[in-house]
Structures are given as structure tokens and as C-alpha cells.
C-alpha positions in Angstrom: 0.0 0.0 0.0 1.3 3.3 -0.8 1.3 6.2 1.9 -0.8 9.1 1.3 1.7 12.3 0.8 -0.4 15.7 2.1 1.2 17.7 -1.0 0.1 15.3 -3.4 -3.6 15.0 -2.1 -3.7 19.0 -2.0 -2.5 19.3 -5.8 -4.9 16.5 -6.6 -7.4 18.4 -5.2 -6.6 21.7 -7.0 -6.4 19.7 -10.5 -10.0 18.3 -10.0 -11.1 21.4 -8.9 -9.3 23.1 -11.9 -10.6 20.7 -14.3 -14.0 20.8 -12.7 -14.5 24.6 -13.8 -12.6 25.0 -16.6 -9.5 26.3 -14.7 -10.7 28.1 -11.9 -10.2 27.5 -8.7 -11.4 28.8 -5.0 -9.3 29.2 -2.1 -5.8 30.3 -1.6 -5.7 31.0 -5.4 -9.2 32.2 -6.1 -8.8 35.2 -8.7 -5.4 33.9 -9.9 -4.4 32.9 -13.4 -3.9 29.2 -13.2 -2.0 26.5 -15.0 -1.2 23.0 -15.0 1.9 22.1 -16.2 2.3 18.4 -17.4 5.8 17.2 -17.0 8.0 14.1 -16.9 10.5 12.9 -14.2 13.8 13.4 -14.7 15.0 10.4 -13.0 11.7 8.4 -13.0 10.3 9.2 -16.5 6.9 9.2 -14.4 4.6 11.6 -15.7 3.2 14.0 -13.7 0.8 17.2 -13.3 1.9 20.6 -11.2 -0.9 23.4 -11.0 0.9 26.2 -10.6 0.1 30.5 -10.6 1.2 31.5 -14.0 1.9 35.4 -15.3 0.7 36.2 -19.0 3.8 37.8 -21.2 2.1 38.8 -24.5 1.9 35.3 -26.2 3.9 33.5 -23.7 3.5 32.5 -20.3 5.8 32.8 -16.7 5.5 30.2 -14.3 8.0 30.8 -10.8 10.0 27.9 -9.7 9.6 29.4 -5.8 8.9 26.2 -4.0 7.6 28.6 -1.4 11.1 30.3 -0.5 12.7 26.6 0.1 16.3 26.2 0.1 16.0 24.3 -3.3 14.0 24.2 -6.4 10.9 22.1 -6.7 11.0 18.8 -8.5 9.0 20.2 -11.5 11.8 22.7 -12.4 14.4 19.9 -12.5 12.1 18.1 -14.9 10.9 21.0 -17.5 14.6 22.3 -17.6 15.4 18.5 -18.8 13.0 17.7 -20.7 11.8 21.4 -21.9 8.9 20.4 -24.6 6.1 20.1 -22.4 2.0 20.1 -22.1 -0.1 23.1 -20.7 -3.5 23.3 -19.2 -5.1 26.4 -19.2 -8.8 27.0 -18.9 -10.5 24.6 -20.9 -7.3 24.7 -23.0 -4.2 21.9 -23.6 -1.7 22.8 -26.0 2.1 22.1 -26.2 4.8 24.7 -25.1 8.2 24.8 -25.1 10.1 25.7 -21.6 13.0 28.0 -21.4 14.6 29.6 -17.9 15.0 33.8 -18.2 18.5 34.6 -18.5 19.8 36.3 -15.7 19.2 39.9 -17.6 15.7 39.2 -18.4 14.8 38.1 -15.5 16.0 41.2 -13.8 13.9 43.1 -15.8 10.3 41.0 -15.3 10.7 39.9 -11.4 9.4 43.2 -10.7 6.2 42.8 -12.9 6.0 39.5 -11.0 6.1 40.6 -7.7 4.2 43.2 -8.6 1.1 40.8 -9.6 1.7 38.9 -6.8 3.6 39.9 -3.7 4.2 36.7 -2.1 6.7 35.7 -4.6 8.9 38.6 -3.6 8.1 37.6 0.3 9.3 34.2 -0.6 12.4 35.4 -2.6 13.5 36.8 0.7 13.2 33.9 2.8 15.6 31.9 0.1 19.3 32.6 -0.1 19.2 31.1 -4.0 17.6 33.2 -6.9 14.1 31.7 -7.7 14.0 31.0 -11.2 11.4 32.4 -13.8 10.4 30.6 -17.0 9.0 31.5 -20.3 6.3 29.2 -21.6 6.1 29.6 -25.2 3.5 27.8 -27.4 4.9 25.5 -30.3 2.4 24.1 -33.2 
């Protein structure tokens, strides 16, 4: 039998939910642009589904790697930066995208638009020593 993990049930939850009403959701993230990322292991090849908060960029899409201000990234970052052609929900939406990490420059220049949209990134770039990582979304055909 395999143990329940608490994370896993809560994203669960927040992916029915999300699917449920055509990518919506109510609590902690009620109002906020969400997206579920669909992404494979790096070591596992397991396939797996993140929601996360997203930013819109023009045609492109920002997800933050921010693991809540943890000492490391979160597993999904290790896996989109390895395998970067990945799968997007949004809305009632699922198209493929291509993943690519800001350069140190760019992100510079958008981390303010972030925080800006959504202050408790910048809270949780304080409580982290390393530099939480943006990344551009970009739709392929």
C-alpha cells in the first residue's frame, strides 16, 4: 500500500477542482491565473501534473520555480529544464509549449512585474538565499 503524501492529495485536489471549472479555482488562489503544467520525471520518466500560478507575457506564459522560498528548487523545475517540450493546461485549454529559464538579464527586468502581480513571490524570494528562477512558456504548433 502506498502512503498518502499531504502535497500530493492538496494538488490532486486543486487539479479536480481546476478541471471541474474549466480552470478556476477557490481558495488560496481564487482570482489567480492558473496552469497545470504536465511534465516528466527526470530520473523516474513518471509523468506528472503541477498546478501552478502562472503570469501572462504577451503570447507567452511565466511560471515561478519558488517552491515557497525553500532552500531548493521544486522537483518540477528539474524536470521542464530537462526535458523542456512540455504540455499546458489552461482554462478549458491543452496545447504544447516549449520551456526556457529567463536569462539572468531578463529576469531582472520581469521579477518586478512579478512581484508586482503577486507579492508573495517577492516575500518568498526573501526567505531563500538562492535566486528563484522564472520561466518563459512559449507555445509551439
Amino acid at each position: 500500500m502506498t502512503e498518502s503524501n499531504p502535497y500530493q492529495d492538496w494538488n490532486t485536489k486543486i487539479i479536480e477542482e481546476f478541471r471541474a471549472n474549466g480552470g478556476k479555482v477557490g481558495g488560496p488562489f481564487e482570482g489567480a491565473p492558473m496552469i497545470l503544467i504536465h511534465h516528466v520525471g527526470a530520473r523516474t520518466g513518471t509523468h506528472r501534473v503541477t498546478p501552478l500560478v502562472y503570469f501572462p507575457d504577451g503570447d507567452d506564459i511565466l511560471i515561478v520555480a519558488s517552491k515557497a522560498g525553500a532552500p531548493t528548487h521544486p522537483d518540477w523545475y528539474y524536470n521542464v529544464t530537462k526535458n523542456p517540450r512540455i504540455d499546458v493546461e489552461v482554462g478549458t485549454e491543452t496545447f504544447p509549449v516549449e520551456v526556457k529559464e529567463l536569462d539572468p538579464e531578463e529576469r531582472a527586468r520581469t521579477w518586478p512585474t512579478v512581484v508586482a502581480a503577486n507579492p508573495g513571490f517577492g516575500e518568498y524570494q526573501e526567505k531563500t538565499d538562492r535566486v528563484i528562477p522564472l520561466l518563459r512558456l512559449t507555445r509551439v504548433a
